[in-house]
Backbone as CSV, one residue per row, in Angstrom:
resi,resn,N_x,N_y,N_z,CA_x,CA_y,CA_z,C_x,C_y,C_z
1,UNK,-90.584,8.190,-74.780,-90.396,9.401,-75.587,-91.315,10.510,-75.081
2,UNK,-90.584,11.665,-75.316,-91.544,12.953,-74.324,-92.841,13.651,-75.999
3,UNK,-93.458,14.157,-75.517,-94.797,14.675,-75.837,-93.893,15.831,-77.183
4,UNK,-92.766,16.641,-76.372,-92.314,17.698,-76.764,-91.007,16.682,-78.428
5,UNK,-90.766,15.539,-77.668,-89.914,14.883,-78.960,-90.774,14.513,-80.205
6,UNK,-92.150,13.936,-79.707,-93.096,13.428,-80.494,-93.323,14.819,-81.470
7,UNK,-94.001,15.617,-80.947,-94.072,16.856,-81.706,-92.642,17.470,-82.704
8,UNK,-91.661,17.444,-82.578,-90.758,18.072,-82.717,-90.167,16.692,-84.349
9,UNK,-90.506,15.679,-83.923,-91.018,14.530,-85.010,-91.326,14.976,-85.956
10,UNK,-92.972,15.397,-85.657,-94.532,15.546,-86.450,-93.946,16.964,-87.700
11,UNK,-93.042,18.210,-87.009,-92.545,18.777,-87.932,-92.219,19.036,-89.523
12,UNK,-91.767,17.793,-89.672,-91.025,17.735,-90.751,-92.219,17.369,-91.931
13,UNK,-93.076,16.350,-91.202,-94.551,15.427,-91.665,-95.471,16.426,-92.366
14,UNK,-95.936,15.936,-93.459,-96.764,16.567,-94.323,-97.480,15.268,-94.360
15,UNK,-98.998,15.562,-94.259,-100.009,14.355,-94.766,-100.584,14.777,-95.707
16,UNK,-101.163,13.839,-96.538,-101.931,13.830,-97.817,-103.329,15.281,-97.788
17,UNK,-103.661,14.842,-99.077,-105.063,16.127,-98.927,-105.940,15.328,-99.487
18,UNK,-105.787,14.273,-99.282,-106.653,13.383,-99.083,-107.328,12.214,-99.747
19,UNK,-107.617,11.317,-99.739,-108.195,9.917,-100.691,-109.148,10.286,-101.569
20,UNK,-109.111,9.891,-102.824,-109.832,9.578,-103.514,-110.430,11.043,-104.135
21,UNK,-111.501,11.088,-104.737,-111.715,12.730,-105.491,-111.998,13.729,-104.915
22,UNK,-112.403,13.321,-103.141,-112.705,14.869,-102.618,-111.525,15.818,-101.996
23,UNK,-111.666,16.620,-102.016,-110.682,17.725,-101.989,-110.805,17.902,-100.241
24,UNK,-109.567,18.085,-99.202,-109.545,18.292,-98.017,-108.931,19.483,-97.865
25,UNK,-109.323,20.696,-96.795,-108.503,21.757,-96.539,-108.145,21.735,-95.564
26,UNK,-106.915,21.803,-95.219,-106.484,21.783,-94.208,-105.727,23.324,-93.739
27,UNK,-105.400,23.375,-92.298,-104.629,24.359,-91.695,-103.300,24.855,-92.254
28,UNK,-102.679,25.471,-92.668,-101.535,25.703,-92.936,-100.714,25.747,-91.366
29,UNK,-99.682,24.832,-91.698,-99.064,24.402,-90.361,-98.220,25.064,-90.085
30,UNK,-97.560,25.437,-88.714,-96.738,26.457,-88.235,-95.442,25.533,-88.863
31,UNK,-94.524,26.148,-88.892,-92.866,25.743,-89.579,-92.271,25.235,-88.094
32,UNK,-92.639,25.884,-87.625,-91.756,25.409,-85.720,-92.814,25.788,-84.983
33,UNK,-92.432,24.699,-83.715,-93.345,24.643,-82.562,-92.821,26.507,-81.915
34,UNK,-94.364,26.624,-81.366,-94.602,28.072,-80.501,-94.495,27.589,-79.025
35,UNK,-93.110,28.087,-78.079,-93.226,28.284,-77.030,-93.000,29.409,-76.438
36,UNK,-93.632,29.449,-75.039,-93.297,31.027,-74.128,-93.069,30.311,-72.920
37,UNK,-92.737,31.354,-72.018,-92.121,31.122,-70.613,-93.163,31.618,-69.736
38,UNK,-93.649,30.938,-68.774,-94.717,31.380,-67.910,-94.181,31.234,-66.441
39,UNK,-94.474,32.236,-65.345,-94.030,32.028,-64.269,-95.230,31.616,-63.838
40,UNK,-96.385,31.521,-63.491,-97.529,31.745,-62.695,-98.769,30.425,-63.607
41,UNK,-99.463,30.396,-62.491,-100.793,29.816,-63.267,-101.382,30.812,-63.811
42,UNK,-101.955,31.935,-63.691,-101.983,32.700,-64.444,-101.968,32.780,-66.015
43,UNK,-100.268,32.711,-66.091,-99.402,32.761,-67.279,-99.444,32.032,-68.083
44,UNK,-99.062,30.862,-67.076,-99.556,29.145,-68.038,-100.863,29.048,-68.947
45,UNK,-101.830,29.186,-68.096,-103.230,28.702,-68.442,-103.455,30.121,-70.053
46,UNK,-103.193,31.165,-69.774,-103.375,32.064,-70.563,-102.583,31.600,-72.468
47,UNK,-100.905,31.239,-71.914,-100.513,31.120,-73.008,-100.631,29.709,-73.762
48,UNK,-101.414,28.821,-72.736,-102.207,27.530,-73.349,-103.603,27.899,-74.057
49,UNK,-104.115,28.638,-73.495,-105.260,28.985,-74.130,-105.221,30.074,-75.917
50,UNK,-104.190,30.558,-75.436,-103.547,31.543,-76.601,-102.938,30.745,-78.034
51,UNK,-102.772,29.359,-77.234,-102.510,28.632,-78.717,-100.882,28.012,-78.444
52,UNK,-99.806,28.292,-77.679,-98.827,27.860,-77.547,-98.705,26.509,-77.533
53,UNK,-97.781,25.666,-78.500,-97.580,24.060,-78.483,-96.955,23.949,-76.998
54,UNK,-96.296,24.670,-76.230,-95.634,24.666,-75.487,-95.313,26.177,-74.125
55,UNK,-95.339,25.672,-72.918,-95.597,26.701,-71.679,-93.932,25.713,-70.931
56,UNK,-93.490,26.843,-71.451,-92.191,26.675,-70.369,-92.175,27.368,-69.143
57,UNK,-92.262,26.265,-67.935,-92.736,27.125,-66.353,-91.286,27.527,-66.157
58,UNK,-90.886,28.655,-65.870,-89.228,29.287,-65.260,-89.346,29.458,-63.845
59,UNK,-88.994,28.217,-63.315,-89.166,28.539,-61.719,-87.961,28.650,-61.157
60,UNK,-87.535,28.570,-59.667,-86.367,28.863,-58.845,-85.854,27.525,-58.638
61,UNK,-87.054,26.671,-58.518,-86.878,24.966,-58.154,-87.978,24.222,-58.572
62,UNK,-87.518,23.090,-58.034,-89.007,21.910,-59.021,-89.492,22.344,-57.819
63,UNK,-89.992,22.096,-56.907,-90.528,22.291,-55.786,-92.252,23.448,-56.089
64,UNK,-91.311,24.806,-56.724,-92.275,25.774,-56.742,-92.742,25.651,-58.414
65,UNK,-91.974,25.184,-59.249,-93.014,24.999,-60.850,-93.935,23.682,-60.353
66,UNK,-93.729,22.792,-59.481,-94.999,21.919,-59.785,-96.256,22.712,-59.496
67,UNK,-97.043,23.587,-58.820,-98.318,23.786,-58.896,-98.764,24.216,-60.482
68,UNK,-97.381,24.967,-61.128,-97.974,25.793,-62.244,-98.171,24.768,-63.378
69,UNK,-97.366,23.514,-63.437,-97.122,22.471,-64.489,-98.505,21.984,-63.482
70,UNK,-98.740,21.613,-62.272,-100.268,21.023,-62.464,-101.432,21.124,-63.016
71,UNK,-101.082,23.453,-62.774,-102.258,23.740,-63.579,-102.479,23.540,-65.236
72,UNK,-101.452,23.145,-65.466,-101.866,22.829,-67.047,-102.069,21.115,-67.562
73,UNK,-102.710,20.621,-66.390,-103.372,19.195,-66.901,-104.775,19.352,-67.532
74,UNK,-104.408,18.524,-68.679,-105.990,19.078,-69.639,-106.206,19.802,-70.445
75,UNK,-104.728,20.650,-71.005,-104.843,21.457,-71.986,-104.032,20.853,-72.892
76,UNK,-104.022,21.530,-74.044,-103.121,20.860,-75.587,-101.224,21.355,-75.215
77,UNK,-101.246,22.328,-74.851,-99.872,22.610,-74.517,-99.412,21.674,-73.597
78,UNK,-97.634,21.385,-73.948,-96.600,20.237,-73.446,-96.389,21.354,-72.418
79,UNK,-96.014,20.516,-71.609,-95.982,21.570,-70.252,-94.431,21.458,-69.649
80,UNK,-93.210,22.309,-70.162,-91.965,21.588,-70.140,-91.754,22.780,-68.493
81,UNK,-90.513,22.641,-67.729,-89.771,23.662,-66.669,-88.433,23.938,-66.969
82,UNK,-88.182,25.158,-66.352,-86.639,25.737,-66.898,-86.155,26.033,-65.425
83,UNK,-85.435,24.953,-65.023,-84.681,25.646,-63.586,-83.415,25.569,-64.034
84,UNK,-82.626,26.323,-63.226,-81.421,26.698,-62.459,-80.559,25.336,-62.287
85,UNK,-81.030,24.535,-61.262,-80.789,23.491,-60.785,-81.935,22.143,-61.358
86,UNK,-81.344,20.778,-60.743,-82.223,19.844,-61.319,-81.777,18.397,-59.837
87,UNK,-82.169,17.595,-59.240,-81.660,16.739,-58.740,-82.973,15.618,-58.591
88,UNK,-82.559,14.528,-57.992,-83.163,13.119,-58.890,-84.536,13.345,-57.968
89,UNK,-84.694,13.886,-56.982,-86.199,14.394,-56.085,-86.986,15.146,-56.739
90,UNK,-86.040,16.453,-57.108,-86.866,17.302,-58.027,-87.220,16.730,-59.560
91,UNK,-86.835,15.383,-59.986,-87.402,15.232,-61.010,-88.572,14.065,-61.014
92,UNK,-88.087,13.620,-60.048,-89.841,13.118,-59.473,-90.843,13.465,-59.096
93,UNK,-90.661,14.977,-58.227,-91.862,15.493,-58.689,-92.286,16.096,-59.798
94,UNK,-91.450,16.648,-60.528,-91.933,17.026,-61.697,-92.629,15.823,-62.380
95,UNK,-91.773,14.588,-62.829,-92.969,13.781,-63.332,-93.982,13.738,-62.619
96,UNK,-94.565,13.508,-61.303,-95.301,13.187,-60.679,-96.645,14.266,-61.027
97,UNK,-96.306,15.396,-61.323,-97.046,16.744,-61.650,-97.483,17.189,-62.899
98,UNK,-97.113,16.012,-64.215,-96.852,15.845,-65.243,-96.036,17.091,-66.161
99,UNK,-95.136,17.288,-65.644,-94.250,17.705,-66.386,-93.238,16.847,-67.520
100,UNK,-93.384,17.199,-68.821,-93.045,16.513,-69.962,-91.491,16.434,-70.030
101,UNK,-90.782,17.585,-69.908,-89.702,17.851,-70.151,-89.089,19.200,-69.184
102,UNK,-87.759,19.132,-69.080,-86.878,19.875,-68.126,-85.599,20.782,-69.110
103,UNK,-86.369,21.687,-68.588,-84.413,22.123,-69.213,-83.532,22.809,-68.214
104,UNK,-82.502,22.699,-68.410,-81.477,22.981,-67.037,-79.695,23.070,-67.300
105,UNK,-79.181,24.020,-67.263,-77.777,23.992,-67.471,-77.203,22.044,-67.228
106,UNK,-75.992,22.179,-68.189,-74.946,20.952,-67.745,-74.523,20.549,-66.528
107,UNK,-74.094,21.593,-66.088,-73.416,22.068,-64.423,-74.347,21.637,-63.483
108,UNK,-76.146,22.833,-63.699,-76.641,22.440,-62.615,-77.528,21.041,-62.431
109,UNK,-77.472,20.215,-63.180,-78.240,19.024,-63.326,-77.265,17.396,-63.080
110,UNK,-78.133,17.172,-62.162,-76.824,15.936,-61.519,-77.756,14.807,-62.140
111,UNK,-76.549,13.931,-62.800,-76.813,12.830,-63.884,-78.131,11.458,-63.128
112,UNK,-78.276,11.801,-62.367,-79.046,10.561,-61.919,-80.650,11.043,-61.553
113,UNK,-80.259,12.835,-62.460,-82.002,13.165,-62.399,-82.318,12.707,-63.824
114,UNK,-81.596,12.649,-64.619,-81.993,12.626,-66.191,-82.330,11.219,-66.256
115,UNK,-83.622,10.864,-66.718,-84.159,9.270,-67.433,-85.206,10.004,-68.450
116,UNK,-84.825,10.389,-69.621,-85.102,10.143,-70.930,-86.538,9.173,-70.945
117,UNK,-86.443,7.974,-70.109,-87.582,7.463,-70.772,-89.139,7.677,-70.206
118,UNK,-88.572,8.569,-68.408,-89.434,8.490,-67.657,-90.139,10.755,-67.799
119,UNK,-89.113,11.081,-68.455,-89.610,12.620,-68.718,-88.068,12.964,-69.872
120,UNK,-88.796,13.746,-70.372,-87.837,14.167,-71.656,-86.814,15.543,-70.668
121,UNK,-85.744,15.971,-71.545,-84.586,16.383,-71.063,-83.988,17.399,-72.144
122,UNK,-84.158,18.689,-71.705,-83.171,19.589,-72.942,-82.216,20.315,-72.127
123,UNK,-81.245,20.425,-72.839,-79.454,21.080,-72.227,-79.672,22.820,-72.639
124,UNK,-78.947,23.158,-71.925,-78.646,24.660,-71.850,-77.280,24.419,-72.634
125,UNK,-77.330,25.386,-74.074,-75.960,25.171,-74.624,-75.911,26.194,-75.566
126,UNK,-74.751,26.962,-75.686,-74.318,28.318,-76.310,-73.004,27.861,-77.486
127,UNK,-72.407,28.921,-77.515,-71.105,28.908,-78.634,-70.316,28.202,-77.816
128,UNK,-70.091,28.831,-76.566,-69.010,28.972,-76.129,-68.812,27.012,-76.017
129,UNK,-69.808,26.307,-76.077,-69.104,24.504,-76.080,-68.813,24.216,-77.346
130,UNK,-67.278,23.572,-76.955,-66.758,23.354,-78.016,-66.939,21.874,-78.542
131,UNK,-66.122,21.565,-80.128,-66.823,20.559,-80.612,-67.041,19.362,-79.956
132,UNK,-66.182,19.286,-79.263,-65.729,17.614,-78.521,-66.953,17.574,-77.503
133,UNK,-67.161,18.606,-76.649,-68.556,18.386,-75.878,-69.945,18.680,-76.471
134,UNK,-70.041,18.987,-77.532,-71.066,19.155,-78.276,-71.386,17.659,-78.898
135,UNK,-70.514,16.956,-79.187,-70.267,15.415,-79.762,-70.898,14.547,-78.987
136,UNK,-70.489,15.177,-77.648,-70.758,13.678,-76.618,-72.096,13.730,-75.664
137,UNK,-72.671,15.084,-76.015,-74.282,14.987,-76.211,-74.687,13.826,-76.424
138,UNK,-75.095,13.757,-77.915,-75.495,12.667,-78.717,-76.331,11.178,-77.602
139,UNK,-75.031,10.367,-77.290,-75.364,9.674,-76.655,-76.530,9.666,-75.300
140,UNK,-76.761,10.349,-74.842,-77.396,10.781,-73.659,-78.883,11.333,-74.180
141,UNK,-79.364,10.933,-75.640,-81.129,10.799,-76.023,-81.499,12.097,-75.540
142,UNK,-80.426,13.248,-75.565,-81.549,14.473,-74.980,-82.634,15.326,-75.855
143,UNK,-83.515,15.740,-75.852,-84.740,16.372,-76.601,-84.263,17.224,-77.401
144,UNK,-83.381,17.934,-77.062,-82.792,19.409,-78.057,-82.025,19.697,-77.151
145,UNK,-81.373,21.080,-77.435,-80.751,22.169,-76.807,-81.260,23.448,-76.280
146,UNK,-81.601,23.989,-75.440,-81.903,25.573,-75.367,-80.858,26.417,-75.341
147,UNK,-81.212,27.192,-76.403,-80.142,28.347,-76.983,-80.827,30.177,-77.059
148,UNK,-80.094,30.091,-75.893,-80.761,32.249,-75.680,-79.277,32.893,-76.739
149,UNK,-80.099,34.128,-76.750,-79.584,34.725,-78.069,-80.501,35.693,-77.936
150,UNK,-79.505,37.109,-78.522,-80.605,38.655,-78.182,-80.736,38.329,-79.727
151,UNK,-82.736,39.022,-79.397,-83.010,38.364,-80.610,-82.759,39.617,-81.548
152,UNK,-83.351,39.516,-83.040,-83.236,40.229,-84.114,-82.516,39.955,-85.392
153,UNK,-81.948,40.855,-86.118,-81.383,40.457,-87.014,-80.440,39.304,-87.174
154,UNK,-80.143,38.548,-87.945,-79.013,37.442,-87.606,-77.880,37.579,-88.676
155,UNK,-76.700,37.500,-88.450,-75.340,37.836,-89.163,-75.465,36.188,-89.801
156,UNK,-74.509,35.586,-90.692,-74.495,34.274,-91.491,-73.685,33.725,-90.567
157,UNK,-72.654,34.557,-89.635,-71.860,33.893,-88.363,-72.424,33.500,-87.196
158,UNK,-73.794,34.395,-86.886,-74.627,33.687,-85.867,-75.177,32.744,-85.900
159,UNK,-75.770,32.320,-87.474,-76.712,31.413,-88.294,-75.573,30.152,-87.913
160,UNK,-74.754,30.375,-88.557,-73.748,29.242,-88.368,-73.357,28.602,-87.493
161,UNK,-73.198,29.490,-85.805,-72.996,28.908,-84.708,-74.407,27.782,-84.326
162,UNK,-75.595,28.121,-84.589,-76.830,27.477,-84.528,-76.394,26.043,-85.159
163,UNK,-76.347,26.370,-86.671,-75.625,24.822,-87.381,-74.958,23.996,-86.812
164,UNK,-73.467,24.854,-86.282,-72.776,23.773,-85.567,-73.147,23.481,-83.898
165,UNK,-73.996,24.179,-83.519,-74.559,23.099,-81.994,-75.486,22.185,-82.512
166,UNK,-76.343,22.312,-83.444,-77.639,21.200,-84.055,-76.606,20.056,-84.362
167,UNK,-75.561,20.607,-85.577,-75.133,19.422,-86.494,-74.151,18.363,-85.351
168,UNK,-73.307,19.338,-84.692,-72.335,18.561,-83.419,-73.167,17.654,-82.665
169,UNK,-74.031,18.087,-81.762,-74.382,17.412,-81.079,-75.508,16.534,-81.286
170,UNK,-76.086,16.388,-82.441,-77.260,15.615,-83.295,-78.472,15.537,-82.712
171,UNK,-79.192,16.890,-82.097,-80.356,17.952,-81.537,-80.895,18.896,-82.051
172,UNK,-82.089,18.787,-82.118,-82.905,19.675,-82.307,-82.756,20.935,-81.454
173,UNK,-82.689,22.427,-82.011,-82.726,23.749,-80.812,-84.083,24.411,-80.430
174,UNK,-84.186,24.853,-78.926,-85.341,25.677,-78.687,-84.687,26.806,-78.549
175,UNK,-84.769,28.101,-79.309,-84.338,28.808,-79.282,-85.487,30.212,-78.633
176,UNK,-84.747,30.950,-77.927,-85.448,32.430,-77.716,-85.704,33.341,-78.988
177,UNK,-86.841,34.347,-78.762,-87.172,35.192,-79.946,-87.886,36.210,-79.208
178,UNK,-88.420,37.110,-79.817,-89.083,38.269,-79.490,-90.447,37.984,-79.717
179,UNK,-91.477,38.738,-78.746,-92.562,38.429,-78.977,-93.212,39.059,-80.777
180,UNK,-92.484,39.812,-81.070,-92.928,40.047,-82.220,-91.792,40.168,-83.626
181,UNK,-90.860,38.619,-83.304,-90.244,38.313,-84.563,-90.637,38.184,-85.689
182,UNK,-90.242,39.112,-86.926,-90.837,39.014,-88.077,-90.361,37.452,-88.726
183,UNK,-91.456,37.228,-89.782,-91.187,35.844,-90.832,-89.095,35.963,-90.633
184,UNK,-88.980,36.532,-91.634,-87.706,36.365,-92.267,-86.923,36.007,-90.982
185,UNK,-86.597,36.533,-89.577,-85.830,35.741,-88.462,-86.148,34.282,-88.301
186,UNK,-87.390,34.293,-88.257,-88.044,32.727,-87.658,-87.552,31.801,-88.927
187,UNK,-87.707,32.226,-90.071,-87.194,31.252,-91.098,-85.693,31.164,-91.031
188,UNK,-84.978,31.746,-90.853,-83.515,31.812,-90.368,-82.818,31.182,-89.221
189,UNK,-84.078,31.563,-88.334,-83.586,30.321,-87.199,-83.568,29.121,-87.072
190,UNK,-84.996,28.830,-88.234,-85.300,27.187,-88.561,-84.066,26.782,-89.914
191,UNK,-83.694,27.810,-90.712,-82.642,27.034,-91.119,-81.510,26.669,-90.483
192,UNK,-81.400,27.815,-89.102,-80.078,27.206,-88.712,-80.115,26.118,-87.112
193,UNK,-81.470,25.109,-87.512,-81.085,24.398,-86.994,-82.544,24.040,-85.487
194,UNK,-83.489,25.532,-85.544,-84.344,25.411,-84.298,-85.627,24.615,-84.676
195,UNK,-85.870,24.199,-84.005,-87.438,23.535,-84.279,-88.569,23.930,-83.601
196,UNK,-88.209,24.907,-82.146,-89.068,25.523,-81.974,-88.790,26.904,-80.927
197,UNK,-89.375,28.190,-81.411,-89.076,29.312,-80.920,-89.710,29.816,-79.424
198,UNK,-88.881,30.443,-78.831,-89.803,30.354,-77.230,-90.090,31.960,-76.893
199,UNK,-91.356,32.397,-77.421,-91.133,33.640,-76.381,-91.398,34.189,-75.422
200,UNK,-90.893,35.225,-74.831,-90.513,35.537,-73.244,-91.514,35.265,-72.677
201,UNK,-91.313,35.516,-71.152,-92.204,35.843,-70.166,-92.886,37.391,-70.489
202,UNK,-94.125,37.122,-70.002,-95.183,38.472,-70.187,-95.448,38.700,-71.543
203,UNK,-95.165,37.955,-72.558,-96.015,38.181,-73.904,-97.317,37.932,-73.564
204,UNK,-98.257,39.100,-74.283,-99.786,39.176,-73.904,-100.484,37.995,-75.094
205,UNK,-100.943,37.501,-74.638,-101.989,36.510,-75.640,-101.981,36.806,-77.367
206,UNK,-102.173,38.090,-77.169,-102.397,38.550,-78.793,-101.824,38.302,-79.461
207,UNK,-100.303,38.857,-78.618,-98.952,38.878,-79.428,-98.379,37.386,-79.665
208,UNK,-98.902,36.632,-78.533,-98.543,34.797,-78.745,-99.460,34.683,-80.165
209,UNK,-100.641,34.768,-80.199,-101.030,34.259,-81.269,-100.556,34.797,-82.646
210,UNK,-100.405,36.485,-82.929,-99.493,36.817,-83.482,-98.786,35.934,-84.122
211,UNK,-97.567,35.510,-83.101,-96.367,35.161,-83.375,-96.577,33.565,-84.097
212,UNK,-97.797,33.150,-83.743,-98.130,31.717,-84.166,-98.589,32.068,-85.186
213,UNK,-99.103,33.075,-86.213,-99.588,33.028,-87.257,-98.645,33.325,-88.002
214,UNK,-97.458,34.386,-87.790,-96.459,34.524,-88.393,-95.373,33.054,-88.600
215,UNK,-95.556,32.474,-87.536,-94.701,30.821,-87.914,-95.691,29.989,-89.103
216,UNK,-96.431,30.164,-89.378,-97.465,30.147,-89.930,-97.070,30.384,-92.435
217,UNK,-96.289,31.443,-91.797,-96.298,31.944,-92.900,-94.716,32.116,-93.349
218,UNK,-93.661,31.562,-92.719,-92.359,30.743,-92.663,-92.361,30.045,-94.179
219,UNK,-91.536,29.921,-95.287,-91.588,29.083,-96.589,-91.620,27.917,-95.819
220,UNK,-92.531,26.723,-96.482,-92.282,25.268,-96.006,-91.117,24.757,-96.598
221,UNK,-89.694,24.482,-95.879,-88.370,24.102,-96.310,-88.721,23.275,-97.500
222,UNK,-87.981,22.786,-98.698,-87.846,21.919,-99.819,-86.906,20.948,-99.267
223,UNK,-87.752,19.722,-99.731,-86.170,18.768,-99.836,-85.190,18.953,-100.276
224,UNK,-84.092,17.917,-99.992,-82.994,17.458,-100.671,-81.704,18.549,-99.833
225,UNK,-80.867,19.272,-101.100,-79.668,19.403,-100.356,-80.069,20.684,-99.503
226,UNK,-79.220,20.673,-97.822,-79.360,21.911,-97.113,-80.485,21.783,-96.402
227,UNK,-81.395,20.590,-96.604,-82.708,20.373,-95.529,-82.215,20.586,-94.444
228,UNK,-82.718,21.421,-93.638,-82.161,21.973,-92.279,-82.678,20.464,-91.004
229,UNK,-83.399,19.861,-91.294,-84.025,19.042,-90.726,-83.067,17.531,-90.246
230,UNK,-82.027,18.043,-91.440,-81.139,16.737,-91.451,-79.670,17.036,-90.560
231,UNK,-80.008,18.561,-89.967,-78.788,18.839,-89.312,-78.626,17.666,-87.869
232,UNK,-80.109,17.876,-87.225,-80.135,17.248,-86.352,-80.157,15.556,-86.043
233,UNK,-80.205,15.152,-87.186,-80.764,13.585,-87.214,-79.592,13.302,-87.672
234,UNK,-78.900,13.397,-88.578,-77.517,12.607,-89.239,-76.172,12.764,-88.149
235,UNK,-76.010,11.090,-87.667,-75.268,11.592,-86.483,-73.951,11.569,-87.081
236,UNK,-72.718,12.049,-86.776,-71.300,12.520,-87.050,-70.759,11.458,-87.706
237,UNK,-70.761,10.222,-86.962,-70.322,9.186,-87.210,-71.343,7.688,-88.631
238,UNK,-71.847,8.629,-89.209,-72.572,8.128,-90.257,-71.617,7.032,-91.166
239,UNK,-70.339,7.552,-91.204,-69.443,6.714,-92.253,-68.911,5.746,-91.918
240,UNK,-68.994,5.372,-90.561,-68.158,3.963,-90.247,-68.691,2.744,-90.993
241,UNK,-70.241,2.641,-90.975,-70.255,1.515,-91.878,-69.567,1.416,-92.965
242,UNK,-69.239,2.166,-93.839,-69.229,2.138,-95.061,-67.625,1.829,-94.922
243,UNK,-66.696,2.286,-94.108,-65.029,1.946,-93.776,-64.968,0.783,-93.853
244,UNK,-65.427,-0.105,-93.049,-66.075,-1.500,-92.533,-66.075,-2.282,-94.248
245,UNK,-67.105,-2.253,-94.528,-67.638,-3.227,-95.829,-66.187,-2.572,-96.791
246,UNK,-65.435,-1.566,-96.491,-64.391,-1.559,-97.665,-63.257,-2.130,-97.188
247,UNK,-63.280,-2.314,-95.483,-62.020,-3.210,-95.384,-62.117,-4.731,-95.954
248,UNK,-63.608,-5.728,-95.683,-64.155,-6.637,-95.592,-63.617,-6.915,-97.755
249,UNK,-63.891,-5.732,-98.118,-63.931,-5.789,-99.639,-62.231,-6.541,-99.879
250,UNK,-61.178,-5.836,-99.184,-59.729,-5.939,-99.591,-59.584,-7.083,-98.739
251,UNK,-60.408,-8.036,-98.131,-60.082,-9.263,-97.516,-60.413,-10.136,-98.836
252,UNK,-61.567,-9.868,-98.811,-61.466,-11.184,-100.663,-61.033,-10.812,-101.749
253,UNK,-60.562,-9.471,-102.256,-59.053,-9.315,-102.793,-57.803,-10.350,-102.704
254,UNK,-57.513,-10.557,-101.658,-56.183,-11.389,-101.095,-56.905,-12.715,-100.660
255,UNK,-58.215,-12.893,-100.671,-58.606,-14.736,-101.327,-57.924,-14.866,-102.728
């Protein structure tokens, strides 16, 4: 399991305030993981230091993100890459460089780079896939989806397309945002489905932390009905058991 799944886990998790009569204060926790896009060591090291759960390197090839994913051995940020392309060399070095996770179009990623168990794996995926390939995700253990989108206001029809790539394909989304998305978007995006927001290349430190204090201040979702949390985990096919034990039922009927 990748660093970036573990986290993306920890989300939902609320721990106690603590044993017995003394009172514990804790951090008020961001609602979704904070990522940005870094080309450079530079970039990396800056928006690790700035507080980002996450430094997405955007390189041309694995080849040229491994120095920048090296430079971030030793810091708290998951150190994921966003190429173009993906093939089973270039994903050996990326593990080799400790890179956690990859994201990479459908098209450009040839199936015998992806092992899930040896580095985590997120898909490039928009409206435009329809339900049947959104379905057959699922099987293939990938981390989430990355979903670009000009950011800003959101219509209940945009919100919705978010729903149905989370709920179809039974994934968590990393979605794009602006370096200075107000509360009310970021809570909108986490209802419809993201778990963690990525912003651009060249956001200055400030504005990263900014943006981490504003995730910060996101309502903590309520249980029960409409938990956005359950878009991604409840897979499609939830009801077959239950078909099953009612055929099994009309067999000892006709005992």
């Amino acid at each position: 399991m990748s660093e970036l799944q573990k986290r993306i886990a920890r989300l939902g998790r609320r721990e106690s305030n603590g044993i017995g009569f003394s009172a514990t204060t804790r951090e008020k926790p961001r609602q979704l993981l904070l990522g940005v896009i870094a080309g450079d060591d530079a970039g990396a090291k800056a928006a690790a230091d700035a507080g980002a759960d996450v430094v997405l390197v955007e390189a041309s090839s694995a080849a040229a993100a491994v120095p920048v994913v090296s430079s971030l051995k030793g810091s708290k940020a998951v150190a994921g890459v966003l190429l173009p392309a993906l093939d089973e060399a270039g994903a050996e070095a990326l593990t080799g460089a400790g890179c956690d996770f990859v994201v990479c179009t459908l098209e450009g990623t040839e199936a015998t780079a992806v092992d899930t168990d040896r580095m985590g794996h997120v898909a490039v995926a928009s409206s435009a896939l329809d339900d049947t390939t959104l379905r057959s995700l699922a099987p293939l253990g990938l981390d989430g989806l990355y979903v670009t989108r000009t950011p800003g206001n959101m219509t209940l029809a945009t919100q919705l397309q978010l729903v149905r790539i989370a709920s179809f394909a039974s994934a968590p989304l990393l979605v794009n945002v602006a370096a200075d998305a107000p509360v009310a978007e970021l809570r909108a995006l986490r209802d419809g489905g993201a778990a963690m927001v990525i912003a651009p290349r060249g956001t200055a430190p400030e504005q990263l932390a900014a943006l981490g204090e504003a995730l910060k201040n996101v309502p903590a979702k309520k249980g029960g009905r409409g938990d956005s949390r359950d878009i991604a985990l409840v897979p499609s096919r939830a009801a077959a058991p239950a078909e099953h034990d009612h055929e099994e039922e009309g067999d000892d009927d006709d005992d």
